[in-house]
N, C-alpha and C positions, 0 to 999 in steps of 0.2 A: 233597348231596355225592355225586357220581358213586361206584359200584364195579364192579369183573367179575365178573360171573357165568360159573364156566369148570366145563365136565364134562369132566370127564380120561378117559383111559382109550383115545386116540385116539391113532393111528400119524404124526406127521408128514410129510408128502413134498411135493415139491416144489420150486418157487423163489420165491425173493424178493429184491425188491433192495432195495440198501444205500445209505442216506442219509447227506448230509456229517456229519460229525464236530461234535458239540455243542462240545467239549472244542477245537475246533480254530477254529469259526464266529466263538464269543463273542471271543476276541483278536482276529480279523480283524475284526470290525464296532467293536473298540474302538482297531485302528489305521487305519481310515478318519478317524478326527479327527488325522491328522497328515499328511492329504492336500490340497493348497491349489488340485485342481481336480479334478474330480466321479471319482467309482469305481463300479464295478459287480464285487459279489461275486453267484456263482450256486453251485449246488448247498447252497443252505442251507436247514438242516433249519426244518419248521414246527413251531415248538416252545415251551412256555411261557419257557422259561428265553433264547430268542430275540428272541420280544417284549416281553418286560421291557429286555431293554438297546437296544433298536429304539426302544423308550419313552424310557429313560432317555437316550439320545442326541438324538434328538428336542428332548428339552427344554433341551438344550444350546444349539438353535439350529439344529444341522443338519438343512437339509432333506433328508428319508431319504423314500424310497419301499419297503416290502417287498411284494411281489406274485410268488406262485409261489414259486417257489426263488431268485427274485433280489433282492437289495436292491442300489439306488442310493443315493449318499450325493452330497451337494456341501457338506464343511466349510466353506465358505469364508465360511457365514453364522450361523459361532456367536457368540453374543454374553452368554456366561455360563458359568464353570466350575464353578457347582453339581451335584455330585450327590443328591438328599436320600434321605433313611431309606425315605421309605415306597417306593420303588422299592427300592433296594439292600437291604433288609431279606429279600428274597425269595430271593436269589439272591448268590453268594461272587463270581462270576465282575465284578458290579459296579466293583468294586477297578480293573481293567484302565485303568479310565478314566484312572486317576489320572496315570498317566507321560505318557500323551498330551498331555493336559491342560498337564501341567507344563512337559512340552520345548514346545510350541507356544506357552504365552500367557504363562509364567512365574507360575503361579499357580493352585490348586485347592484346593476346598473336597467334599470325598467323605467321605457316610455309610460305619461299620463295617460288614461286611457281614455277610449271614447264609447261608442255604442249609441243607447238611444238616445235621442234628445227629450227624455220625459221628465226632467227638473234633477234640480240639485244633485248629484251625488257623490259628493265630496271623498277622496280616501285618506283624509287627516285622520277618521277613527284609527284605519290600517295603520299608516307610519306611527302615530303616539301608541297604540298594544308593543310594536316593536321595539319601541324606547325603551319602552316599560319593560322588556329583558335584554337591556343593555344595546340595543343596535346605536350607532351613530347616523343621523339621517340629514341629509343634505338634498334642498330639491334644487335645480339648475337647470334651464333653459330646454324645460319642461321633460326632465329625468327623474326619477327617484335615486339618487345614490347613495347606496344603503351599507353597510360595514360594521363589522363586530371583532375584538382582540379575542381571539379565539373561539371559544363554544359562549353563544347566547347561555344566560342567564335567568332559572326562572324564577317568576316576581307574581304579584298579582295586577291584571287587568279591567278594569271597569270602564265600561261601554258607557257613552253619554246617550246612545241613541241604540236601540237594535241594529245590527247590521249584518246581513248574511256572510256579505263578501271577507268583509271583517275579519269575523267568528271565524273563519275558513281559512283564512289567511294566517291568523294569531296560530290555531291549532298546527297548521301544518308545518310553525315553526318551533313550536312547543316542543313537541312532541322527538326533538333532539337537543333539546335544551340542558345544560344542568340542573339538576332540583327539581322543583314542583312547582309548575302554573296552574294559576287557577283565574278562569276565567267569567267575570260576571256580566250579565245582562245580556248574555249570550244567544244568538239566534238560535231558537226552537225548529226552522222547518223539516222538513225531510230530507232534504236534500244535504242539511248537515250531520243527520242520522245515520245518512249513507258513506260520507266520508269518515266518519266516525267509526263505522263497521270496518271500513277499508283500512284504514290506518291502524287498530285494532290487529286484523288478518296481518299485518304488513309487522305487526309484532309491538306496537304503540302500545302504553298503558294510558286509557281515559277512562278516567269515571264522569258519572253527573248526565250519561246519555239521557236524552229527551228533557234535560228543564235545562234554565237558565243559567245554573252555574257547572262549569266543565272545571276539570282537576285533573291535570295533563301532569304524569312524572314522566320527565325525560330518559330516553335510551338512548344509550351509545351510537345504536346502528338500525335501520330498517331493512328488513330483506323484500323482495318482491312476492307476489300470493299472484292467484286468480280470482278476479270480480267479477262481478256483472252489476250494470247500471241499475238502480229501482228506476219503477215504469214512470212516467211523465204524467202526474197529476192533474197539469194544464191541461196537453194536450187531452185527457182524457174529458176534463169540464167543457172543454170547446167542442169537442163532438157531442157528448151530451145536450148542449145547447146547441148546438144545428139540430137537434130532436124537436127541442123544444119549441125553437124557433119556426120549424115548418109544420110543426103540429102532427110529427110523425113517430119513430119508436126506432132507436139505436141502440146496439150491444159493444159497449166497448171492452175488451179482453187484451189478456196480458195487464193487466192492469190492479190499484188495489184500493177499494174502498176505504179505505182506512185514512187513507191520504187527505181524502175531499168530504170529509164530514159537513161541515160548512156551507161547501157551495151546496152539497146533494139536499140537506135543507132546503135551501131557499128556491130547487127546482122539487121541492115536494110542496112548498108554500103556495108555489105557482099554478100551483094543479096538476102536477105529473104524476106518473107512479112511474117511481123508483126502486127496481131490486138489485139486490147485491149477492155476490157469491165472494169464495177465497180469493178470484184473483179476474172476476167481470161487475162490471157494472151494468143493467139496462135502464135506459127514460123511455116512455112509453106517453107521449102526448093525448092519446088516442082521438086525435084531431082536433082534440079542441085548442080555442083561443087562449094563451098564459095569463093569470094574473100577474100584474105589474108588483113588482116586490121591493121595501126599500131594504139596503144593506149600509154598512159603512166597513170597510178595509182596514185590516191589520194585522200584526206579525201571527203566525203561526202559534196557536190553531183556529184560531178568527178567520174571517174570509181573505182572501188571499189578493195584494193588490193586481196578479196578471189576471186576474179573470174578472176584474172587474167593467173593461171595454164589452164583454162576450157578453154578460149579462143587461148591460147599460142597452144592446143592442134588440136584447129581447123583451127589455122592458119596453123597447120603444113600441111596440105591435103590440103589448100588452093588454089589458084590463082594466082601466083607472090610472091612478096617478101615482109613481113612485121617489123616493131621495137617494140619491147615493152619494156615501160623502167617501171622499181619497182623503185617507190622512199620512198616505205613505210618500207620494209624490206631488210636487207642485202642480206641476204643467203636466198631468195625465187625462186631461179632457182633449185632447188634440183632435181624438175623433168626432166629438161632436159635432162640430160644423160640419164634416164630409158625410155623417148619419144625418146631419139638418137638410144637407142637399137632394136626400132621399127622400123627405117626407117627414121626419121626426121631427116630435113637439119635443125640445128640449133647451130648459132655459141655466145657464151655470150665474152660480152665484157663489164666491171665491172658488171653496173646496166642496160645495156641496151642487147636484145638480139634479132640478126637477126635472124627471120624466111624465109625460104626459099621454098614455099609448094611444096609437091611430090603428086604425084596419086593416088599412096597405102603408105599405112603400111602393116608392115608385124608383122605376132604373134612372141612374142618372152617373156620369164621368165622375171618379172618386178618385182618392190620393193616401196611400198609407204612409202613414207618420211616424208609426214604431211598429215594433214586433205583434204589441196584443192588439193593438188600433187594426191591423192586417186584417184579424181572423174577425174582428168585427162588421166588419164592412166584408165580407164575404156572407157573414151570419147575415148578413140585413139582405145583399143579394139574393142569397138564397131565397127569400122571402118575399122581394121585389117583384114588381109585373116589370114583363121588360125586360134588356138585355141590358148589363150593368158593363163598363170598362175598369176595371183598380190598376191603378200608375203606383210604379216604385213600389214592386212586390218581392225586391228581394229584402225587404225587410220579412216578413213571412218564411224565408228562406231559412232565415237565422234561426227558428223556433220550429218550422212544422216540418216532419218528413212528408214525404211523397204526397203533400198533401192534394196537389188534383187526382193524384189515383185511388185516395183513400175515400173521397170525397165521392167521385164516382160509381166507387162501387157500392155506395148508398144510394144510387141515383141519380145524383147532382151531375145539371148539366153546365161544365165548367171545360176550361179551356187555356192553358196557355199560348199568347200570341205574342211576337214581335214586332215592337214597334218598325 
């Protein structure tokens, strides 16, 4: 099993650029099954959590080609609506399949999924929006088996909870629906702004882009377009914060301010300067120590809960004392113990957690939990005296590209080893 080996204590600078949007890719490669003549998505991220649903599509029937940053798709030769376990088990974003599926063939068989173990996240929103335009839905020895007496039906939908995967899901069965859905309490992020465009290009009529309520009139047919992925707002916040963190100055490019209003605050609250251009961002530490900053997590356009590990990690080195509360995920403090192992004052109390900042960290054997916990515990590396080990890195896999080379070419002295 792969880990990094990283010696902290090194000033970042530099640039890097910014790969599409994992969070944004996975819906688009799962609305190409609702295209009935060939597509070409580009800037998509090389990624584990990419080629898993490349796989799982694949076996669908669709001939897919992924090479470089592009995937071609031509649905037009699927001939099975199974998804099974041992794919979807890997990965939450699986699920996506399920509305394509539906609206196109009337009928789908999709494993429960898995992915992180960062709390709750139930897909009973997904199946009851489906009800809600006539689907029949039966769960069985952990399948979704989902069916409709011809063309879905559309109704109106109201979300008990925000839900990205949801929203995404509902939409990309709408949108061959008969009649007019309308969808409320609808996720806001970008990444559903992106499938929205896509579907759109792809010949979908939605109104209601960027707020809370969507109004999807159904079309007969979607034809296939060319896309490209928007840039990865995380990934862009996590480099930014390796600026932050080592007290140095990053340029992230390809990328769009627009996205991370939010976080770009609260590393200007910290004492950075932050400039922005069309399509760069720079943080500029200029070596000094960050103030410690409190935030609390929430849907779009609030701070954003994957970036809240990254920052938790910068508050630990910080300036005084800060709070972060999760109100998105239960169990999303997983990293603190392996940042407490580091050196970090940090005490949780349910959903919210005092941060306390120290001077150093120190290197110490670490374990990543989830995808964002990964890029945390590198951020605290970096910053660490000492040579740091992080076990179970392919979770990191599932979200960052090329990340030791990009990381590198900031300066960072990092390393993939085998155990």
């Amino acid at each position: 099993m792969d880990k990094f080996l990283i010696t902290g204590g090194v000033t970042l600078q530099g640039e890097v650029r910014i790969s599409g949007a994992k969070n944004a890719a996975l819906p688009l490669l799962a609305a190409m099954i609702l295209a009935e003549t060939p597509m070409t998505l580009r800037n998509v991220p090389n990624l584990m959590d990419v080629n898993t649903l490349v796989k799982l599509i694949a076996g669908l029937g669709v001939k897919i080609n992924y090479q470089g940053d592009t995937v071609t798709a031509d649905a037009s030769s699927i001939d099975n609506q199974f998804a099974p376990y041992e794919l979807v088990k890997t990965m939450r974003a699986s699920i996506l399949v399920l509305g394509p599926l539906l609206a196109r063939y009337g009928h789908a068989q999709v494993s429960l999924p898995g992915g992180c173990a960062i709390g709750s996240r139930p897909v009973d929103q997904h199946l009851k929006a489906l009800e809600a335009l006539g689907a029949q839905i039966e769960v069985e020895a952990g399948y979704v088996h989902a069916k409709v007496d011809g063309r879905l039906k559309g109704g109106e939908v109201i979300f008990d909870m925000v839900t990205v995967g949801g929203t995404e899901n509902i939409l990309m069965a709408a949108v061959l629906a008969d009649g007019v859905t309308t969808i409320r309490n609808a996720a806001r992020e970008p990444e559903i702004t992106d499938l929205v465009h896509m579907l759109i290009k792809m010949g979908a009529k939605i109104d209601g882009i960027d707020t809370d309520t969507l109004v999807v009139t159904g079309v007969e047919h979607l034809n296939g377009c060319e896309y490209a992925v928007v840039a990865d707002r995380i990934e862009t916040g996590s480099y930014l914060a390796a600026a932050a963190m080592t007290g140095g100055c990053v340029k992230t490019t390809h990328t769009d301010p627009n996205l991370l209003e939010a976080v770009l605050e609260k590393f200007e609250e910290m004492g950075a300067e932050v400039t922005r251009g069309d399509d760069w961002i720079e943080l500029d530490m200029q070596g000094k120590r960050p103030k410690a900053v409190s935030f609390r997590t929430l849907p779009h356009p609030d701070f954003p809960t994957d970036m809240q590990a990254q920052l938790m990690a910068v508050n630990a080195i910080g300036r005084g004392f800060a709070t972060v509360s999760e109100t998105i995920f239960e169990n999303r403090f997983m990293h603190v113990p392996e940042l407490s192992r580091m050196g970090a004052n940090i005490q949780v109390e349910g959903n919210d957690a005092v941060v306390t900042g120290v001077e150093k960290l120190s290197a110490a054997p670490v374990m990543a939990t989830d995808l964002r916990a990964s890029f945390s515990l590198v951020l605290a590396a970096l910053a660490a005296e000492g040579e740091t080990l992080i076990d179970r890195i392919y979770h990191i896999d599932r979200g960052y590209e090329q990340i030791e080379e990009k990381l590198q070419g900031l300066g960072a002295k990092i390393k993939r080893v085998s155990s």
